[in-house]
C-alpha positions as CSV (number, residue, x, y, z in Angstrom):
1,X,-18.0,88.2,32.7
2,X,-19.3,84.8,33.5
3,X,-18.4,83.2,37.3
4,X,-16.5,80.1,36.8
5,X,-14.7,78.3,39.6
6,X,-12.3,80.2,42.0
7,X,-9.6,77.8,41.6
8,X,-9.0,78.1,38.3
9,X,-9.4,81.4,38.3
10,X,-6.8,82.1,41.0
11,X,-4.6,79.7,38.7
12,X,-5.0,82.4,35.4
13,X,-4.6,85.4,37.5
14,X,-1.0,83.6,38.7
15,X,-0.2,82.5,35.4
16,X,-1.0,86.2,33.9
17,X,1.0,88.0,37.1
18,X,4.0,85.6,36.3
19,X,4.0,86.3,32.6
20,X,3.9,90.0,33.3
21,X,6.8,90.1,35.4
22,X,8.5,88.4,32.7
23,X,7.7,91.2,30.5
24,X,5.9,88.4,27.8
25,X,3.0,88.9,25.6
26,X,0.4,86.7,26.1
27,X,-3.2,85.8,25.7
28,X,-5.5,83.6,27.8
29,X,-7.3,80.8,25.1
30,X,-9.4,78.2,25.2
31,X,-12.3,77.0,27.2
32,X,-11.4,79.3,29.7
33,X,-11.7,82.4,27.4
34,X,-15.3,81.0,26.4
35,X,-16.2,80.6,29.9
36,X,-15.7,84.4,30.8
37,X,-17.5,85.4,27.7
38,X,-20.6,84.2,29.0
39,X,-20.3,80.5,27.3
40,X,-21.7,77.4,29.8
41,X,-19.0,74.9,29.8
42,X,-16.7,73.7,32.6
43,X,-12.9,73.8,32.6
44,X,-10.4,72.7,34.8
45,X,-7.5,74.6,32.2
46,X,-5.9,77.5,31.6
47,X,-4.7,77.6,28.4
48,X,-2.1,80.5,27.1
49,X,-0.3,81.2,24.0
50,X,3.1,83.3,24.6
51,X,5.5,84.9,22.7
52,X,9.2,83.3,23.5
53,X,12.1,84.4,20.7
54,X,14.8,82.7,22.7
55,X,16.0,80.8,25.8
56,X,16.2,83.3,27.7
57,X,12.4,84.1,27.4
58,X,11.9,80.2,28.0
59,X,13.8,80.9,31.8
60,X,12.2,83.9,32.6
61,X,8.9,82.2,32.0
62,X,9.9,78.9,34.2
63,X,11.4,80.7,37.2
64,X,8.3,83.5,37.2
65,X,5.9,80.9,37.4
66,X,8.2,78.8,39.5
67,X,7.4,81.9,42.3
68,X,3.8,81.8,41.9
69,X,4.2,77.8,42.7
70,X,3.5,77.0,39.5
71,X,6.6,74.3,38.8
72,X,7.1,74.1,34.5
73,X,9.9,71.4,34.0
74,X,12.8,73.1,32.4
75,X,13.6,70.4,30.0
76,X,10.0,70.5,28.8
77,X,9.7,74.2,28.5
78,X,13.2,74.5,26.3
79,X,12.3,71.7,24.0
80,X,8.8,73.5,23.3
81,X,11.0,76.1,22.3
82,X,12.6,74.2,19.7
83,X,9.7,72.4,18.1
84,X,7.2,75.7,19.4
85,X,5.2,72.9,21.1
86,X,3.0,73.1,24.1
87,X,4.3,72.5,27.9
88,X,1.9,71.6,30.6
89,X,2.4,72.1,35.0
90,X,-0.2,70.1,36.4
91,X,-1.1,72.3,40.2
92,X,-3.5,69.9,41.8
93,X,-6.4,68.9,39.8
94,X,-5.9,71.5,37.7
95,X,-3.7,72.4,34.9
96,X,-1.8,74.7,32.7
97,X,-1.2,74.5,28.8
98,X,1.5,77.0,27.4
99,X,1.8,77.0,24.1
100,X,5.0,79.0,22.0
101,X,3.2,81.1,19.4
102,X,4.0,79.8,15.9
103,X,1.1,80.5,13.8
104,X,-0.4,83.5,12.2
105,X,-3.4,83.2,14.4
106,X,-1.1,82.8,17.8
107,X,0.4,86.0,16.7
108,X,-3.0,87.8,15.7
109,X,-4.1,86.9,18.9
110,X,-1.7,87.8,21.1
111,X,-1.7,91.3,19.4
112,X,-5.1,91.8,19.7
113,X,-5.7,90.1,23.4
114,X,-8.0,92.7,26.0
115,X,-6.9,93.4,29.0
116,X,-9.7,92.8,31.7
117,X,-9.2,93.2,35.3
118,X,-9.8,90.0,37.3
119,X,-9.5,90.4,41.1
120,X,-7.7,93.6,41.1
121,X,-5.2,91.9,38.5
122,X,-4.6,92.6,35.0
123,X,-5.4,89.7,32.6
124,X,-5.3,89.5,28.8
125,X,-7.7,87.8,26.8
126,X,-7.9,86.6,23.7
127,X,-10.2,89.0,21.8
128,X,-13.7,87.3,21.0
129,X,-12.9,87.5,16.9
130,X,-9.8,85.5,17.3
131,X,-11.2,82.7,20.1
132,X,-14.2,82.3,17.6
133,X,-11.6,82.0,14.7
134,X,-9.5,79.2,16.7
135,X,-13.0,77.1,17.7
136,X,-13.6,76.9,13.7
137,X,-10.4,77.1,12.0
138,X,-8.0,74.9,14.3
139,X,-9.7,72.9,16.8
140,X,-13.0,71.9,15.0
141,X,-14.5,69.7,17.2
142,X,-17.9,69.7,17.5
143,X,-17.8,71.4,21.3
144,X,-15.7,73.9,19.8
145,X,-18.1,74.6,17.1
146,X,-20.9,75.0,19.8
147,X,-18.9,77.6,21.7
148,X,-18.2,79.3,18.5
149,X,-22.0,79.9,17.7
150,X,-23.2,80.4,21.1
151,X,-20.0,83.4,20.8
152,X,-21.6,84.4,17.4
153,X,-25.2,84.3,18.8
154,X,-24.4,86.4,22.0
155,X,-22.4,89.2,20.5
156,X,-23.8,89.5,17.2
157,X,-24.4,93.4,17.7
158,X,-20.6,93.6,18.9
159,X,-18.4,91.3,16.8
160,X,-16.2,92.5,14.4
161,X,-17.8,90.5,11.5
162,X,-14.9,91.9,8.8
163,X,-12.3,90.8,10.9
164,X,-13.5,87.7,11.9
165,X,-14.2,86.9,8.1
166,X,-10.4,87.9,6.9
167,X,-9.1,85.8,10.0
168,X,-11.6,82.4,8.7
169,X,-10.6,82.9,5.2
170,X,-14.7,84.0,4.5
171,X,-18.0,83.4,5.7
172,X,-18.3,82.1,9.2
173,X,-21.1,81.0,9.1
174,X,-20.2,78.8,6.0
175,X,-17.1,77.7,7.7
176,X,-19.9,76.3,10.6
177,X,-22.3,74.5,8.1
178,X,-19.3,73.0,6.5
179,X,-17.9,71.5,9.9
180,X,-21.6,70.1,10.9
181,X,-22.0,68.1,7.8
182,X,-18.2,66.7,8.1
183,X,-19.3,65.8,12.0
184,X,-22.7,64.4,11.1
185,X,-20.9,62.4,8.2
186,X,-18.5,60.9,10.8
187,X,-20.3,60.8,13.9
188,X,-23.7,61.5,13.1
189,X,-25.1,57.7,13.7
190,X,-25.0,59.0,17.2
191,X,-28.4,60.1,18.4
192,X,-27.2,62.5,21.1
193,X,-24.4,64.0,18.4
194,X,-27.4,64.4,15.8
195,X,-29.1,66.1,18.7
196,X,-26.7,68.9,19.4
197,X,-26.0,69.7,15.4
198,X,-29.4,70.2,15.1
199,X,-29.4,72.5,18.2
200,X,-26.3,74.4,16.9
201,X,-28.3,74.9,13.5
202,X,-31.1,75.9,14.9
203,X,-28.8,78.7,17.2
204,X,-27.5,79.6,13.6
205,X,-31.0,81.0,12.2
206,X,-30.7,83.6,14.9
207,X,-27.9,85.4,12.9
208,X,-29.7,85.7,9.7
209,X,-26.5,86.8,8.1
């Protein structure tokens, strides 16, 4: 896995011991996830999707974190329960997203999240099927569709192609040309946005599925 900045990684290692005391399913998401994977971005997130059922789960999760010195506002964290929102603790210049799994895909991915060991400490992450699936079915921007393809493009010999085309709803790769043109028909008067479609088509020949 890719080095990325000790900070944040200390952060996710907290955020993954707090969780596991309270006995909560998780996954670690996001640009975080890509970054460990091997993808070059920068981050300054953690971002994790968690399984709460009830209030209970929602104070388990506040006063774990609470003793890694991680402070989630308690009003914030039960009303995320009720509309399964996302909660945010900001610890320095960094910050942590929660979000209340809600969706199909939260669900999918907490049940298929790896467990790796970072600094002696179990962490899950999201699987590399279901962060490629999130960067093309729900976030869609065109960053996120760069980390996808870079994912696609690294692993190619490893991904679970099947899986990943069941979770998309069918070819990936379709999915991916259909998201470029929408961003070039919005944005694509930009030079430096035409610039980077035409590098992530380019990175898409070297599938040749």
């Amino acid at each position: 896995m890719r080095r990325v900045g000790v900070d944040v990684v200390r952060l996710m290692v907290s955020v993954a011991r707090a969780l596991r005391r309270a006995d909560l399913p998780y996954a670690v998401v996001g640009g975080l996830a890509c970054i460990l994977m091997g993808v070059r971005r920068v981050t300054e997130d953690v971002d994790v999707v968690v399984l709460v059922r009830a209030r209970e789960d929602v104070e388990k999760l506040v006063r774990e974190l609470r003793s890694e010195g991680i402070e989630l506002p308690s009003s914030d964290a039960l009303k995320a329960l009720q509309n399964r929102g996302l909660v945010a603790a900001l610890v320095g210049p960094l910050r942590v997203d929660i979000r209340y799994a809600s969706t199909w895909l939260d669900f999918e991915t907490i049940r298929h999240a790896v467990e790796v060991n970072i600094r002696g400490e179990p962490v899950r992450i999201a699987s590399l099927e279901d962060v490629v699936a999130a960067k093309l079915t729900v976030l869609r921007t065109l960053r996120d569709v760069e980390d996808a393809v870079q994912l696609m493009v690294q692993y190619r010999d490893r991904i679970d192609w099947e899986r990943l085309r069941r979770i998309v709803g069918g070819s990936p790769l379709e999915v991916v040309k259909q998201l470029l043109d929408a961003i070039e028909g919005e944005l694509g008067g930009d030079e430096v946005v035409r610039r980077r479609i035409n590098d992530v088509r380019s990175l898409l020949t070297k599938l040749g599925r």
